[in-house]
BALOMAR-212356 format. One record per residue (C-alpha): residue number from 1; residue in one letter; x, y, z. Coordinates in Angstrom, 3 decimals, m for minus. Layout:
<atoms>
<num NUM	residuo A	x X	y Y	z Z>
...
</atoms>
This chain:
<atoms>
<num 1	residuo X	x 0.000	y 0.000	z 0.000>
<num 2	residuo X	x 2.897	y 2.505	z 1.061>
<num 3	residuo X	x 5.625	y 0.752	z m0.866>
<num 4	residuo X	x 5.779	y 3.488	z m3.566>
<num 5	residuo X	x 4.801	y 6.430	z m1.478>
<num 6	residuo X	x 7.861	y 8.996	z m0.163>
<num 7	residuo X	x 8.538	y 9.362	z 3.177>
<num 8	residuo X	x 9.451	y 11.635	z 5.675>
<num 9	residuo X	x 11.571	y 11.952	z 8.579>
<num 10	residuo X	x 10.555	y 13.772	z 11.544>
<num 11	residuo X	x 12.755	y 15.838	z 13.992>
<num 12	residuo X	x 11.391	y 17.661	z 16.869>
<num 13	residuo X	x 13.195	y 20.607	z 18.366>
<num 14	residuo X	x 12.679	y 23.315	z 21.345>
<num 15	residuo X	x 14.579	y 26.157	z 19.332>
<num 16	residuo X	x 13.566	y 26.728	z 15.811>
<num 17	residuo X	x 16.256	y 28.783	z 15.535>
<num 18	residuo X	x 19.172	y 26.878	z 16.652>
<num 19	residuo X	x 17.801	y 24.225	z 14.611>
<num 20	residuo X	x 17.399	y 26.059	z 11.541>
<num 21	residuo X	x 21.466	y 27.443	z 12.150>
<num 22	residuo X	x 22.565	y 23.493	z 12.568>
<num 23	residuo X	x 20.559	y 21.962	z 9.972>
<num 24	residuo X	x 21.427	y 24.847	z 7.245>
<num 25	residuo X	x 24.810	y 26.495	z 8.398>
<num 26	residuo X	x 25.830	y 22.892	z 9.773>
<num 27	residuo X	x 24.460	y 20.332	z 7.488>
<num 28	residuo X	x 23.954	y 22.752	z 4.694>
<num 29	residuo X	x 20.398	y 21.672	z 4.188>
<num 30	residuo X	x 18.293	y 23.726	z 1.902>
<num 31	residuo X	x 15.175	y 25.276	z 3.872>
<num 32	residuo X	x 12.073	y 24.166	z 1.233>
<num 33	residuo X	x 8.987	y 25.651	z 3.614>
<num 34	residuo X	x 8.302	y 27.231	z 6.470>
<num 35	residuo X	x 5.081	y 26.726	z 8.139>
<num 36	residuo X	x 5.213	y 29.952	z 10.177>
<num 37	residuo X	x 7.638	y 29.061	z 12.631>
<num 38	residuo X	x 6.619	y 25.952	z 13.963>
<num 39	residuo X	x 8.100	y 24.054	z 10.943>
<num 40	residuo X	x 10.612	y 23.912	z 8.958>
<num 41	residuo X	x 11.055	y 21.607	z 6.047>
<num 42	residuo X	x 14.555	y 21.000	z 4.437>
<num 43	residuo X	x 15.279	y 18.658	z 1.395>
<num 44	residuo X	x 17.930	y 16.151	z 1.655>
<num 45	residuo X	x 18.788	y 14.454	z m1.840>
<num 46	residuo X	x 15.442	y 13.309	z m2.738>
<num 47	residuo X	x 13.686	y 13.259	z 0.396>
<num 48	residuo X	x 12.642	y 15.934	z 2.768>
<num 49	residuo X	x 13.089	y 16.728	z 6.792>
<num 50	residuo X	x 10.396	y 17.888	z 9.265>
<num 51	residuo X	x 12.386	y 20.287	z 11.787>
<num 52	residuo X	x 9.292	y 21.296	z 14.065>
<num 53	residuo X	x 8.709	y 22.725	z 17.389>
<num 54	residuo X	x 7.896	y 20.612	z 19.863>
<num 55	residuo X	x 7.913	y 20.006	z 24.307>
<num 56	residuo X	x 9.479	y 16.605	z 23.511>
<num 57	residuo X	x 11.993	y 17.304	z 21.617>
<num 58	residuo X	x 15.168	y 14.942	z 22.408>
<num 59	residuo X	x 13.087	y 12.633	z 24.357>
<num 60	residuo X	x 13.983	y 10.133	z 21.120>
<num 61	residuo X	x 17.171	y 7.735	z 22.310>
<num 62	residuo X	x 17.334	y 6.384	z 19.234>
<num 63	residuo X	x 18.611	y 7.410	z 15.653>
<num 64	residuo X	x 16.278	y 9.815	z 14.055>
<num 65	residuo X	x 17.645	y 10.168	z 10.619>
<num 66	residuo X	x 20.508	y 7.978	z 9.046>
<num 67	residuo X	x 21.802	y 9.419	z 5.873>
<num 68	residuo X	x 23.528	y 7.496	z 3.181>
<num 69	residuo X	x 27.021	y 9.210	z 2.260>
<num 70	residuo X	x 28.957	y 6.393	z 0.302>
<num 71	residuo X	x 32.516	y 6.687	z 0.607>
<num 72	residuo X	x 32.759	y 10.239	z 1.449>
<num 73	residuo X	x 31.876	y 9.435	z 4.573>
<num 74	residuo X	x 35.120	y 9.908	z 6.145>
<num 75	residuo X	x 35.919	y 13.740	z 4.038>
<num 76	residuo X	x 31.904	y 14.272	z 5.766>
<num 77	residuo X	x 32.873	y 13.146	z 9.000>
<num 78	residuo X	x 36.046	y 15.862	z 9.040>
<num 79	residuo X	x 34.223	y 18.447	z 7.663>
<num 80	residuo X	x 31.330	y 18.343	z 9.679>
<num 81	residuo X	x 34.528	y 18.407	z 12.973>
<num 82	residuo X	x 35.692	y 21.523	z 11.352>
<num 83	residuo X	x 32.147	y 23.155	z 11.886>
<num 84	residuo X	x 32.069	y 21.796	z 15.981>
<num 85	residuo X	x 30.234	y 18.487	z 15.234>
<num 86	residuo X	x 31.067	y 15.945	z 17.979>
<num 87	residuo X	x 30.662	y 12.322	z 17.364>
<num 88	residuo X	x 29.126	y 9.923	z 19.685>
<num 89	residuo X	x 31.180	y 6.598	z 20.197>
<num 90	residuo X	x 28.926	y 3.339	z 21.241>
<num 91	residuo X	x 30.140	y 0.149	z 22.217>
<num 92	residuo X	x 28.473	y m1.918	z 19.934>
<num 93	residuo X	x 28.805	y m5.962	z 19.045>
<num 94	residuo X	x 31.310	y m6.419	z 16.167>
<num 95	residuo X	x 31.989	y m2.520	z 15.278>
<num 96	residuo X	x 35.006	y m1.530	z 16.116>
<num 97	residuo X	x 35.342	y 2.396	z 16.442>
<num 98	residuo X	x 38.285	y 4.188	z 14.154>
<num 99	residuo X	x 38.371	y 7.581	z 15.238>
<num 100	residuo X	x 34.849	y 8.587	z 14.736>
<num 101	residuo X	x 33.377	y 6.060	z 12.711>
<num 102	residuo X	x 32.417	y 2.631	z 13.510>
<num 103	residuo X	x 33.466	y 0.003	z 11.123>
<num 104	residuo X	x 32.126	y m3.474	z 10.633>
<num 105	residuo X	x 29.659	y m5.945	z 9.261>
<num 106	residuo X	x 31.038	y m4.335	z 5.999>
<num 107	residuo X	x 30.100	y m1.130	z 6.660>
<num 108	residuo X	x 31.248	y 2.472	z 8.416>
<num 109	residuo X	x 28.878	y 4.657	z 10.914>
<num 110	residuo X	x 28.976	y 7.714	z 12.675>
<num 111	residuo X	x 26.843	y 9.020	z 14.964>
<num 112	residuo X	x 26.235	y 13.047	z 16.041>
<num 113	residuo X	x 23.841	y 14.577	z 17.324>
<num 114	residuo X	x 21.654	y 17.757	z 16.304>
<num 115	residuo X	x 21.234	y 20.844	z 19.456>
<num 116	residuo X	x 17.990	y 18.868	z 20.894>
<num 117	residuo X	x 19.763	y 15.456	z 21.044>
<num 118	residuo X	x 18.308	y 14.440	z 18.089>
<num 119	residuo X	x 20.494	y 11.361	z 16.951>
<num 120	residuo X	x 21.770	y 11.429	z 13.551>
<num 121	residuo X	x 24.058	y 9.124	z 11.282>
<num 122	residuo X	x 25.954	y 8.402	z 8.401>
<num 123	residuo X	x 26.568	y 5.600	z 6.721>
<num 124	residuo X	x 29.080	y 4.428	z 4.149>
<num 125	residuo X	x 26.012	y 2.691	z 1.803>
</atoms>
């Protein structure tokens, strides 16, 4: 029923305007609509991101958004250091970490997180 429908992801914040400095200065997300100031939506390749105010913002412990960066993951990873990113380092069941990412199972993570604790990835696929 929803197989060929888009999706979207979801991210609730407390400061519209701290998130709209991280998720355009930061990620260098393009702002698509504002829904007068309660929501922001950015695009993201071919997909979009609801950045909306919200009480329960960061209450999420879990990723939010994971976005797939191919092998520019680790020229990503450095770039988004140079801008005051910090990367969160799990212990995790056959990943090992390497600097910032965590590698195995064929693949390479990292985590970060967005001003509301919002958890975020990348991923080398």
């Amino acid at each position: 029923m929803l197989a060929n429908s888009n999706a979207t992801a979801n991210l609730a914040v407390k400061d519209l305007a701290k998130a709209k400095a991280f998720y355009e200065g930061t990620l260098g997300l393009k702002q698509v609509h504002d829904e007068g100031g309660e929501l922001i939506v950015y695009k993201s390749g071919d997909t979009t991101l609801n950045v909306y105010h919200s009480q329960f913002a960061g209450t999420n412990k879990a990723t939010a958004v994971t976005w797939m960066v191919g092998d520019e993951i680790g020229n990503i990873v450095k770039e988004l250091k140079t801008k005051g990113v910090t990367f969160e380092h799990y212990e995790m069941p056959g990943l090992t970490l390497e600097g910032d990412l965590h590698v195995g199972y064929g693949m390479k993570v990292a985590w970060f997180k967005d001003p509301d604790g919002n958890i975020l990835n990348l991923v080398d696929r």
